[in-house]
Structures are given as structure tokens and as C-alpha cells.
RODOKE-922389 format. One line per field, with one value per residue (C-alpha): x, y, z; residue number from 1. Coordinates in steps of 0.1 Angstrom, whole numbers, always signed. Layout:
N
px (X / ...)
py (Y / ...)
pz (Z / ...)
nr (NUM / ...)
REM end
This chain:
476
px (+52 / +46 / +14 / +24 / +3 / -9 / -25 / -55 / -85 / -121 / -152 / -184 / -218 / -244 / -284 / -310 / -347 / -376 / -400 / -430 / -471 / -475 / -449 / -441 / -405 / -414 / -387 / -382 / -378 / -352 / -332 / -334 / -319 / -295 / -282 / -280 / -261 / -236 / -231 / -227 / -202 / -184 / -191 / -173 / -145 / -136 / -134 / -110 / -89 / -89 / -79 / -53 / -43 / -43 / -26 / +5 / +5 / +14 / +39 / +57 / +53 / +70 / +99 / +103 / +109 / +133 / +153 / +153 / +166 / +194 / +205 / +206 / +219 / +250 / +253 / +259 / +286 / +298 / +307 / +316 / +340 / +353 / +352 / +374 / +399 / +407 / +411 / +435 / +451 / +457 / +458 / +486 / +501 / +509 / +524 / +542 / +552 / +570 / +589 / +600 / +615 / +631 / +646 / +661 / +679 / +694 / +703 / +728 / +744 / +777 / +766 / +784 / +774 / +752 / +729 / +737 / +714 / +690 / +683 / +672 / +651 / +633 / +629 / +618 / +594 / +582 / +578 / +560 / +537 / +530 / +524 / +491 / +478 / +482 / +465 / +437 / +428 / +431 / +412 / +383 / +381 / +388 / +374 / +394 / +417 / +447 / +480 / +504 / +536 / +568 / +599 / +631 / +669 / +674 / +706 / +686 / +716 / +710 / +670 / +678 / +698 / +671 / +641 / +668 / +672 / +637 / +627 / +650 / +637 / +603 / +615 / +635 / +603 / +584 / +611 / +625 / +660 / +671 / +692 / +694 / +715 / +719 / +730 / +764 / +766 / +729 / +727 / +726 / +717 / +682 / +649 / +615 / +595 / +616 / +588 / +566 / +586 / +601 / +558 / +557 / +586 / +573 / +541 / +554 / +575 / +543 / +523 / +544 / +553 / +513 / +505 / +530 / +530 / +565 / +601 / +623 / +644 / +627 / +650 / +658 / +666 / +673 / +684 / +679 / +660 / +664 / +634 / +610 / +635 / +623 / +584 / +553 / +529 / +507 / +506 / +541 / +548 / +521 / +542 / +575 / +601 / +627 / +655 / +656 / +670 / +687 / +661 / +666 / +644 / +651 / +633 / +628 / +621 / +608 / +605 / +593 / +603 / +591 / +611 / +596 / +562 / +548 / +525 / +490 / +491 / +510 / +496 / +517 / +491 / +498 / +478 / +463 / +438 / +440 / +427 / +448 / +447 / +460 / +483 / +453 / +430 / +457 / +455 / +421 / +425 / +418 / +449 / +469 / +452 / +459 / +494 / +495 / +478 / +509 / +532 / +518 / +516 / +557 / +555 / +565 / +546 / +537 / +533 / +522 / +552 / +534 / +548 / +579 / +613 / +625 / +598 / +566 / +557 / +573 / +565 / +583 / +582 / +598 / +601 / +613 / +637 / +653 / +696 / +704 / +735 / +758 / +763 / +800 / +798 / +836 / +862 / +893 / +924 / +933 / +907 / +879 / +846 / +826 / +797 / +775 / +741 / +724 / +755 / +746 / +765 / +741 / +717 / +736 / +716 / +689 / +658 / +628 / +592 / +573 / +535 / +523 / +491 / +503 / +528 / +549 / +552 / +559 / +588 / +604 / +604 / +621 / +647 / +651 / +658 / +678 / +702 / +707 / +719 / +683 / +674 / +636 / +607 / +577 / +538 / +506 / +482 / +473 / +467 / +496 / +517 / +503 / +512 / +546 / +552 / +530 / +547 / +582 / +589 / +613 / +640 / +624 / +636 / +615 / +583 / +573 / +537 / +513 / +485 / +459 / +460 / +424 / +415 / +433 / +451 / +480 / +464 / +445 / +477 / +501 / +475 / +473 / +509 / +513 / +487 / +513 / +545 / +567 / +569 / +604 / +600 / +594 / +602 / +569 / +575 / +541 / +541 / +512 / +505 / +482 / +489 / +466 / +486 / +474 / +485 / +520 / +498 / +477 / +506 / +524 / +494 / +493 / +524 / +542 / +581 / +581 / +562 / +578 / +556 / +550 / +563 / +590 / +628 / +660 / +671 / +639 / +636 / +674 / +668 / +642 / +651 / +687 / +660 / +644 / +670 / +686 / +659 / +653 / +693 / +698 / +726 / +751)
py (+94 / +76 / +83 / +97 / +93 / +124 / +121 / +146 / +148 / +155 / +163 / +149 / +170 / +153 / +169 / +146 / +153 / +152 / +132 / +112 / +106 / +138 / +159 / +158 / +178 / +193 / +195 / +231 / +226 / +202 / +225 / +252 / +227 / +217 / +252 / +260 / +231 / +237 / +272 / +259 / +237 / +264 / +282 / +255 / +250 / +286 / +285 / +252 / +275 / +304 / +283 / +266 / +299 / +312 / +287 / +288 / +324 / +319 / +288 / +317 / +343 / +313 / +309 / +346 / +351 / +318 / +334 / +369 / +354 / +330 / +363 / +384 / +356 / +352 / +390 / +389 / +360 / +381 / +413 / +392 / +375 / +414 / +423 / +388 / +394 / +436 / +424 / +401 / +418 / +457 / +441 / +408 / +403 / +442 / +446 / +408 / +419 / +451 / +428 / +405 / +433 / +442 / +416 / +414 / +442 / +432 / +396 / +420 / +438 / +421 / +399 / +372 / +334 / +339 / +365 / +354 / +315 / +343 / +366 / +338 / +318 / +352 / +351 / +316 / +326 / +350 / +332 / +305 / +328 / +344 / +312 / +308 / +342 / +333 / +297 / +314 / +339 / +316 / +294 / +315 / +328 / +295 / +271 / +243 / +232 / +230 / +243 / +257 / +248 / +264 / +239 / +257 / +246 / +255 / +244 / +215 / +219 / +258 / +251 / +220 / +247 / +274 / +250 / +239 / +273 / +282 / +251 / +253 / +287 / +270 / +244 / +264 / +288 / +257 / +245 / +215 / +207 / +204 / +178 / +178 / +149 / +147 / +124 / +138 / +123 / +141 / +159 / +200 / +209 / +195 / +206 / +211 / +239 / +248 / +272 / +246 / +216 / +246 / +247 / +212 / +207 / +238 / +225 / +188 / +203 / +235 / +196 / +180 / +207 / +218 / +180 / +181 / +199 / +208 / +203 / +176 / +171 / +174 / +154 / +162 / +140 / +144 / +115 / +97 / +69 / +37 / +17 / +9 / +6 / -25 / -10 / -27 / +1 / -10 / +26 / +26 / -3 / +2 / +37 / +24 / +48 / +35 / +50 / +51 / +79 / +109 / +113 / +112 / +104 / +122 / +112 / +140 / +126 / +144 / +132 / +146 / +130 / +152 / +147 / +119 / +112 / +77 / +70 / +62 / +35 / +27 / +50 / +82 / +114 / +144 / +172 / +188 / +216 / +219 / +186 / +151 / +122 / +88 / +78 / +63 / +95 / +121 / +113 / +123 / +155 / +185 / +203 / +168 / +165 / +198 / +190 / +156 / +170 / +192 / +164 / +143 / +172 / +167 / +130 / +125 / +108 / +116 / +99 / +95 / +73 / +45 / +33 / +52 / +35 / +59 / +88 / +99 / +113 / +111 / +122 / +111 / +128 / +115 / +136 / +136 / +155 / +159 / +164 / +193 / +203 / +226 / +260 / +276 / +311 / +322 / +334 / +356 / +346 / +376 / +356 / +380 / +370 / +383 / +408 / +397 / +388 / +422 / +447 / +484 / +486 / +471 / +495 / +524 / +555 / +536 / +566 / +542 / +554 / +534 / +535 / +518 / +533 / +516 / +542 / +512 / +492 / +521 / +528 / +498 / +490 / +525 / +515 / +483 / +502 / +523 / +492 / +483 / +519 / +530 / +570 / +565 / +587 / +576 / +584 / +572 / +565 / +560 / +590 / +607 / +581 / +592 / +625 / +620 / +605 / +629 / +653 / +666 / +640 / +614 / +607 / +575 / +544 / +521 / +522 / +497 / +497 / +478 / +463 / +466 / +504 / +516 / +546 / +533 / +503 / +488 / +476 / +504 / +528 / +502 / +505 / +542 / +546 / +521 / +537 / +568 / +553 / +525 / +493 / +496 / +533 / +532 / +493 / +487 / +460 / +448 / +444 / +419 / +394 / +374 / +340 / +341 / +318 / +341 / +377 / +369 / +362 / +394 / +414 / +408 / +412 / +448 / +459 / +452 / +438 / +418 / +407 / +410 / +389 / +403 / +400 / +420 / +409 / +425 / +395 / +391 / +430 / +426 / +393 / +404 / +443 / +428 / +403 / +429 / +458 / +425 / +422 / +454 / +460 / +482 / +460 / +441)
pz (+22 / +56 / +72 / +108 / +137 / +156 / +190 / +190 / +214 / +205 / +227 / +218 / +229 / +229 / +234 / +247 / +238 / +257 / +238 / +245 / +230 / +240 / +222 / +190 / +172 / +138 / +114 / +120 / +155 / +149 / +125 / +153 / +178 / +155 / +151 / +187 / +197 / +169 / +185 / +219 / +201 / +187 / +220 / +238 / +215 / +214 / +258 / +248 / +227 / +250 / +280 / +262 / +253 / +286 / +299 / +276 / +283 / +321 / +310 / +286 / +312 / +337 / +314 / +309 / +340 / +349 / +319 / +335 / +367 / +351 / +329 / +362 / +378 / +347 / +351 / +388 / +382 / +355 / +377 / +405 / +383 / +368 / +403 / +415 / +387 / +391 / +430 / +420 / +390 / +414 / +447 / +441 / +406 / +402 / +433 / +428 / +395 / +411 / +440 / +407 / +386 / +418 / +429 / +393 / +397 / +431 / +415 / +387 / +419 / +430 / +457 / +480 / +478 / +507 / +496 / +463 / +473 / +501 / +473 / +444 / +470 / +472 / +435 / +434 / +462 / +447 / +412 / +431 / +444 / +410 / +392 / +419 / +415 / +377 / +383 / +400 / +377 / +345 / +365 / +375 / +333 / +319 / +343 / +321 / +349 / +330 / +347 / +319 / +319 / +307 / +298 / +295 / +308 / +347 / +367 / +391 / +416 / +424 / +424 / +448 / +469 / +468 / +479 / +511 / +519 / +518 / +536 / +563 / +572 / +575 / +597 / +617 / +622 / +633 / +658 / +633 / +619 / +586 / +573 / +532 / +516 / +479 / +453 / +440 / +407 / +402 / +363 / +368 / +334 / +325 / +313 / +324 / +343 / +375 / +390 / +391 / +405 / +431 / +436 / +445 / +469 / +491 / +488 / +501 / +534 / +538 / +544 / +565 / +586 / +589 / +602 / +627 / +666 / +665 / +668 / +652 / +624 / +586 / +560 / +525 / +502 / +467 / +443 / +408 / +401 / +381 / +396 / +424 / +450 / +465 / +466 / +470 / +461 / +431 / +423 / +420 / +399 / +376 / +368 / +373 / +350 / +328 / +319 / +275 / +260 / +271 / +302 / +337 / +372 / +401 / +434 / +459 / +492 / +523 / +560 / +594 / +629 / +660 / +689 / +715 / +688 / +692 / +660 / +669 / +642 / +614 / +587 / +585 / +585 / +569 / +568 / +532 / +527 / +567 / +578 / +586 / +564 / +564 / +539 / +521 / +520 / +519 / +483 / +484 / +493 / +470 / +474 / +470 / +439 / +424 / +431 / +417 / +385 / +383 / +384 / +360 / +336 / +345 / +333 / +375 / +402 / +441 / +469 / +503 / +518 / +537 / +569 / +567 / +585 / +616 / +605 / +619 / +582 / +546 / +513 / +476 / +445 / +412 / +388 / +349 / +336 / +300 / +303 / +290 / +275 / +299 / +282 / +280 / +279 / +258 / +279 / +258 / +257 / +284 / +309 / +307 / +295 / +266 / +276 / +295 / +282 / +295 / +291 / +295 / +259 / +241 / +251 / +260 / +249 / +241 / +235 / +246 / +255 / +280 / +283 / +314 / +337 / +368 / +387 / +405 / +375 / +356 / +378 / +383 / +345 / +340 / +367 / +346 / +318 / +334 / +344 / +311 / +299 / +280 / +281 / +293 / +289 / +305 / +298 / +318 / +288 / +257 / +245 / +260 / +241 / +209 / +221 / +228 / +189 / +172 / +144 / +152 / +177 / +163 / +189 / +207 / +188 / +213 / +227 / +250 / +256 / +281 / +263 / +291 / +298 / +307 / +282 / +250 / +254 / +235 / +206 / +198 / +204 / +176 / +153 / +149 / +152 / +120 / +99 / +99 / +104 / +90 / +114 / +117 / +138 / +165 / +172 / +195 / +222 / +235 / +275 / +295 / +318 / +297 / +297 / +261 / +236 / +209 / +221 / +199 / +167 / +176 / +183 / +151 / +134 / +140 / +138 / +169 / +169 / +204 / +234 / +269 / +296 / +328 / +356 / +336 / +346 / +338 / +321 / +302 / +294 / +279 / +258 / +241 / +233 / +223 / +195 / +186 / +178 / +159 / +138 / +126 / +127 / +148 / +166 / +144)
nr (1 / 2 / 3 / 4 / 5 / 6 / 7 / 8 / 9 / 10 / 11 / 12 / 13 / 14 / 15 / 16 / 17 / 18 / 19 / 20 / 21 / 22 / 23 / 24 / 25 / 26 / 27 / 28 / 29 / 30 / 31 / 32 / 33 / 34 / 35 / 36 / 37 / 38 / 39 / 40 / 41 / 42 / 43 / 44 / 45 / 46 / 47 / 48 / 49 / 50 / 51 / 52 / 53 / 54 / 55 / 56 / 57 / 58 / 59 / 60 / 61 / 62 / 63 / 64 / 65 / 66 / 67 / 68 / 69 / 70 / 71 / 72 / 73 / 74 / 75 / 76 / 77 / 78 / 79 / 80 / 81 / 82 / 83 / 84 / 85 / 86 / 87 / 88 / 89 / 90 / 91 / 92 / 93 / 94 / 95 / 96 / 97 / 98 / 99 / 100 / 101 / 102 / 103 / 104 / 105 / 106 / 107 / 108 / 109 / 110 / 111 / 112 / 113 / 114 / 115 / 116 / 117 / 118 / 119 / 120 / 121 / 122 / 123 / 124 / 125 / 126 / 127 / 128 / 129 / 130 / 131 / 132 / 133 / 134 / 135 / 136 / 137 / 138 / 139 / 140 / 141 / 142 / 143 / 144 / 145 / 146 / 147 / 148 / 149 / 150 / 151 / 152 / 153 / 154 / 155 / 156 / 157 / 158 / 159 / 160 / 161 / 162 / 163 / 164 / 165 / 166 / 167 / 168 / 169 / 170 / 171 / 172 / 173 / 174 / 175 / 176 / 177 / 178 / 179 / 180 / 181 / 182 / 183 / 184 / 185 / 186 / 187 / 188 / 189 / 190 / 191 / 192 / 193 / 194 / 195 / 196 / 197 / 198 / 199 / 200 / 201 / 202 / 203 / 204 / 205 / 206 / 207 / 208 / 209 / 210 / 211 / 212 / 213 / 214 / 215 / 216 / 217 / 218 / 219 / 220 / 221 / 222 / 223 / 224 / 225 / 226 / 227 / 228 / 229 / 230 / 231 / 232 / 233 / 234 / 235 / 236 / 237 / 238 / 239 / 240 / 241 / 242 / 243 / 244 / 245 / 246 / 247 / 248 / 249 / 250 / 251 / 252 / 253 / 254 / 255 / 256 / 257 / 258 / 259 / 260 / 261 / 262 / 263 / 264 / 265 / 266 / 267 / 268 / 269 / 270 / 271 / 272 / 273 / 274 / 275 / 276 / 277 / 278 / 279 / 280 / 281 / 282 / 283 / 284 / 285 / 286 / 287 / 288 / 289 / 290 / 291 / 292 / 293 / 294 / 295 / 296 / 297 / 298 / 299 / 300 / 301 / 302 / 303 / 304 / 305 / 306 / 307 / 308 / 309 / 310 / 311 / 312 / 313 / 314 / 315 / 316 / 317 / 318 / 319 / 320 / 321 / 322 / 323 / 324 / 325 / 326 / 327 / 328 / 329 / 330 / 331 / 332 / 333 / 334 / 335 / 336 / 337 / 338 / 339 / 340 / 341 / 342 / 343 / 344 / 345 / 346 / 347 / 348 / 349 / 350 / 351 / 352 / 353 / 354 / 355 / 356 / 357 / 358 / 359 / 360 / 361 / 362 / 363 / 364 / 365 / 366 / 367 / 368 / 369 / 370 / 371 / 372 / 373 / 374 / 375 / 376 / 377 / 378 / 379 / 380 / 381 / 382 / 383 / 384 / 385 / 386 / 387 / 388 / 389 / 390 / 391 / 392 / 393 / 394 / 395 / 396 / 397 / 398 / 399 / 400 / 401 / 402 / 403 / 404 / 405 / 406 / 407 / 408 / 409 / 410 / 411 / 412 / 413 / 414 / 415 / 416 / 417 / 418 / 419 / 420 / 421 / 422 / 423 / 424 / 425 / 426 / 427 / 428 / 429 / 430 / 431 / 432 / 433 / 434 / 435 / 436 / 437 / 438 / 439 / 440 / 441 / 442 / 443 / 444 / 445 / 446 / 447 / 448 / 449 / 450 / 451 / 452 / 453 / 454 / 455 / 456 / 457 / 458 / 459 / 460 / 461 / 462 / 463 / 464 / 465 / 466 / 467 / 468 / 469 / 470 / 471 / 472 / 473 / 474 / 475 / 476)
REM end
């Protein structure tokens, strides 16, 4: 092999004589010197040894304790985090989850056009507000800072409706106007994640509204896109869309003028994360950022309008959306429609068990169920679920059953339930507001026959019972 160099340090003693005419060192002399400076030597070496010894003793004990601290330290963070997400979890997306199924119910109630657009702005409110919480506690598990997003047809005209409605209570509240113009050739049907462009907009006039003093008009405009519109931006133009295939741009545009304002310059400010940018460093700005990550996750782009004509602020969005095609629902020959998509007769007499430890949710999923027609029995835990289908009890043909329930949770409850009984009785329909990508995989694994996602809408509840009683044939 190759010889390898190792570094290595010696110490070299050396024992001077006294000698002279008048002393002479026999040869046993010498031998006894020799031997006492080899153990003084050995002597020396072995105080090397111990000090070196020593010394990596009090490095170890050093480390020791910087590990004890970081492990403390990791342990603190940990319970803080626990502590962060059951604040979060009991304290905002339960009780947000109860207002959702709620409002569900009111949305199936025979409403005007009015509180028909009031009562789905509260919905989308409300949705908006969920998404955060959801953003938040992803965020403070995964720390990835990816924003999930969920791509599904929604009519863009009623969203476009429900984001005036909202908005115009805002600017009324402020003392502003609100003037809304849009394109009327714009596509309704189209896909892509209407919570989160809903997010945006709010976000855009919540901005513009927060950088201003006070009354004026705030303009809404809403159009599609087929180029740069005569920009300069560099930004813009080195993102400019085209229009190939069956996509389309829609530009959302937002402007603020306060009555009697004279710009201090000619950079727009608008105000992000509580302090006032320039055009130029409002793009900076953390809660700008988050927003623009969202939007580029949307294949869109947003902007800070620079120098806008007649406004003291302005903001454009330009999103991307996939048309969709529009969906007929049959109509009989007599004029009346089919069923709708959550009839009661579907469901009606229904024997379903639901298994949920938190009273409010527990409640407003049984009225839910209730809408739709279903007998409901309801239980607080685990074990009182395995209770209520123990020997002699076979009347429930659906048990719906929170996965995160405290003493025995959801998992645990399908899995002893399946040991004894076939998988098609009871049909189990896993409930949770995990955000996991593999809780369907897990779910099926052990038995279960759906997953409803929290927060848990009438809609949502019926679509997926009516799938699963499909499946197992209970419904033809």
C-alpha cells in the first residue's frame, strides 16, 4: 500500500552530568542513571497521557452538555409547536369548521338572489379564512413553504360577484365607493382553485385600502387578457401570456383614488405587512411575497401598477385559467329537474353512527345528516363506538368516524371493527382535516370505504356518502 504520513510529536529528555578530574562515573553508576531517567521518562509520558486524557474528558463533558441543551432546546420547540398547533386546531379551525357546515345548510334553504350572493360571500369568507389557519399549521409542521392547491371547475362570474360583494363592504366600512366593471364576453366555466384566487383579490383591496386615509372610490376591474397592453414593465414582458390552447388570461385590476389626494411623487405606495412601500419595494415585502408565491403556483402574475392614470394606487393580477365545459343538469319533459345532487331520498332512512369527540362538530355534522334524510346516532369516543357495534347491534349501515379522536382514534377503531366484521358492514367513512396526501392510501389500507375532509359541507357529506353506498351497492 501507500505509506501515509502521520504527524506525531516526541519529547526528548536529556540528563547532563557533572564531570570533571575530580569525578569519575563507574559503569554501575551509569546503569543506575540510565534507569532513573528512563522512569522519569515513563514518569513524564504517563502525566502526557493523563493530561491529554483529562483534557478530552472536559471537551466530552463540553459536548455533553451542548447536546443536552440543543435536546432541551428541540424539546421546548417541540411542545411549543404541540402547544401552537392544539391552539390553533380547538381554538380556530374547529370552531371555522362548525360556521362552514353551517353555512351549508343555510346555502340548501330557499333563499332570494340577495342573500343568496350575502350568504356565499360568507362561505367564501369563511373558506378564505380556513385555507390560512390551514397554511399556518402545515407551515409550522412542514416548514416546506409550499401552499397546496386544489383545481376543480368553479363558475368565475359568481366568484367575481362574491369578491365585489365582500369588497364593497370593506370600502364602504372605510368611507370609499365601489365601482366594479367587468368584461362581458368573460368565460364562467373554468378551472383552477377559486379559494385561493378569492385569497388574492381580498388580499389586493385589504392592501390598498390599509395604505390609504380614507374616503374615495376603489375600482374593480375584471377582464381577459391577450398581451401586455401597451406595458413597459420588463417584468411583464418577460412573462407576457399567450393564448394556445383551450386556456384563458383574466386580468383583475384594482385602484384606489381618495378624495382631494395629491401624490407626493410619482410612485404609487401601498401598504403590505403594515408598512408603505413604493411600487419598487412593495414587491419586497413579505406578505407581497407570500401572495405572489400563490400566484405563480396559479401560472398568473402580480403587480404593483406603477404610475397609475387618474389613481393614487393600483394593483393588477393576471391570472390563468383552463375553460371548462358548462354542465347541464337534465330537465324532464314535464319541466322539472332530476334530483338534486343531495336529495333527502337518497339517504332517507339512512342508520349512520358518527364518532366525533368535539360536541360542536359533532352537532353540526348530525344536523348535516339530518338535512339529507340519515337516522343518526352519535358517540363521543372510541370506545364507545366499539360499543355501539358490539354483538347484537347491527342496524347502523354507516359509520362515520373522526380519525383524530383522543383515547382511540379512527384508525385504531377501523381496524378492530375489520378483524370481526366484513368491510362491506358497516361502510366506514373516515373524517379529518389533514391536508396528509397519504391518509386516502392509509385509510383504504385498513378497511375504510371513503374519506370526507373537514371542514365537512352538506354538499361534500352527500357526494361522497352517495360514492360510497354506490360502491358497495347499496344505491342502484
Amino acid at each position: 500500500g501507500t505509506p501515509e504520513m502521520v504527524p506525531a510529536c516526541y519529547a526528548i529528555l536529556v540528563l547532563v552530568l557533572p564531570g570533571g578530574q575530580g569525578r569519575l562515573w563507574s559503569s554501575q553508576e551509569l546503569e543506575i542513571v540510565e534507569v532513573v531517567a528512563d522512569q522519569v521518562a515513563v514518569a513524564l509520558s504517563h502525566a502526557s497521557v493523563l493530561e491529554e486524557s483529562q483534557h478530552m474528558r472536559d471537551q466530552l463533558v463540553v459536548q455533553n452538555q451542548a447536546l443536552q441543551q440543543a435536546r432541551q432546546e428541540a424539546m421546548m420547540a417541540s411542545q411549543a409547536r404541540n402547544s401552537f398547533q392544539k391552539v390553533m386546531s380547538d381554538g380556530m379551525r374547529r370552531p371555522m369548521h362548525s360556521i362552514l357546515g353551517l353555512l351549508s345548510i343555510m346555502q340548501d334553504e330557499n333563499l332570494n338572489s340577495q342573500q343568496k350572493i350575502l350568504v356565499d360571500s360568507m362561505v367564501k369568507t369563511s373558506n378564505v379564512l380556513s385555507t390560512l389557519i390551514n397554511d399556518v399549521m402545515d407551515i409550522s409542521t412542514k416548514s416546506n413553504g409550499r401552499f397546496p392547491l386544489e383545481m376543480r371547475s368553479f363558475g368565475l362570474h359568481s366568484m367575481i360577484k362574491e369578491a365585489a360583494c365582500l369588497s364593497k363592504c370593506l370600502c364602504v366600512y372605510r368611507g370609499y365607493s365601489f365601482v366594479i366593471e367587468v368584461e362581458k364576453s368573460l368565460p364562467d366555466n373554468v378551472m383552477g382553485d377559486e379559494r385561493r384566487v378569492f385569497q388574492v383579490i381580498l388580499h389586493m383591496v385589504g392592501s390598498l385600502l390599509n395604505g390609504s386615509n380614507g374616503g374615495g372610490c376603489v375600482t374593480f376591474r375584471v377582464y381577459t387578457e391577450s398581451g401586455s397592453q401597451g406595458r413597459n414593465d420588463q417584468k411583464w414582458q418577460a412573462w407576457r401570456p399567450s393564448l394556445s390552447g383551450d386556456y384563458v388570461y383574466v386580468k383583475f385590476e384594482i385602484a384606489i383614488k381618495s378624495n382631494g389626494s395629491q401624490l407626493e411623487n410619482s410612485m404609487p405606495r401601498a401598504k403590505f405587512g403594515g408598512q408603505k412601500y413604493s411600487s419598487e419595494g412593495a414587491e419586497e415585502g413579505l406578505s407581497f411575497s407570500v401572495c405572489r408565491k400563490l400566484v405563480q403556483l396559479m401560472q398568473g402574475n402580480i403587480w404593483v401598477v406603477p404610475n397609475p392614470d387618474d389613481f393614487d394606487q393600483s394593483m393588477a393580477l393576471v391570472l390563468r385559467f383552463q375553460r371548462w365545459p358548462s354542465i347541464v343538469i337534465g330537465i324532464s319533459e314535464s319541466g322539472d329537474s332530476s334530483d338534486p345532487p343531495h336529495s333527502n331520498s337518497l339517504f332517507r332512512g339512512l342508520q349512520v353512527l358518527l364518532a366525533d369527540d368535539n360536541d360542536v362538530n359533532r352537532a353540526v355534522t348530525r344536523k348535516l345528516l339530518q338535512k339529507l334524510g340519515c337516522t343518526v346516532s352519535t358517540v363521543a369516543s372510541g370506545f364507545e363506538c366499539l360499543s355501539a357495534l358490539g354483538p347484537g347491534v347491527s342496524s347502523f349501515q354507516v359509520l362515520l368516524l373522526d380519525l383524530h379522536m383522543p383515547d382511540l382514534d379512527g384508525f385504531e377503531v377501523t381496524m378492530r371493527i375489520r378483524k370481526f366484521r366484513s368491510r362491506s358492514w358497516p361502510l366506514i367513512v373516515a373524517l379529518t382535516a389533514s391536508g396528509d396526501e397519504n391518509v386516502w392510501e392509509r385509510c383504504l389500507e385498513i378497511g375504510m370505504n371513503g374519506v370526507i375532509r373537514k371542514p365537512v359541507l352538506l354538499e361534500g357529506i352527500a357526494d361522497e356518502l352517495r360514492r360510497v353506498l354506490i360502491e358497495a351497492n347499496k344505491v342502484v
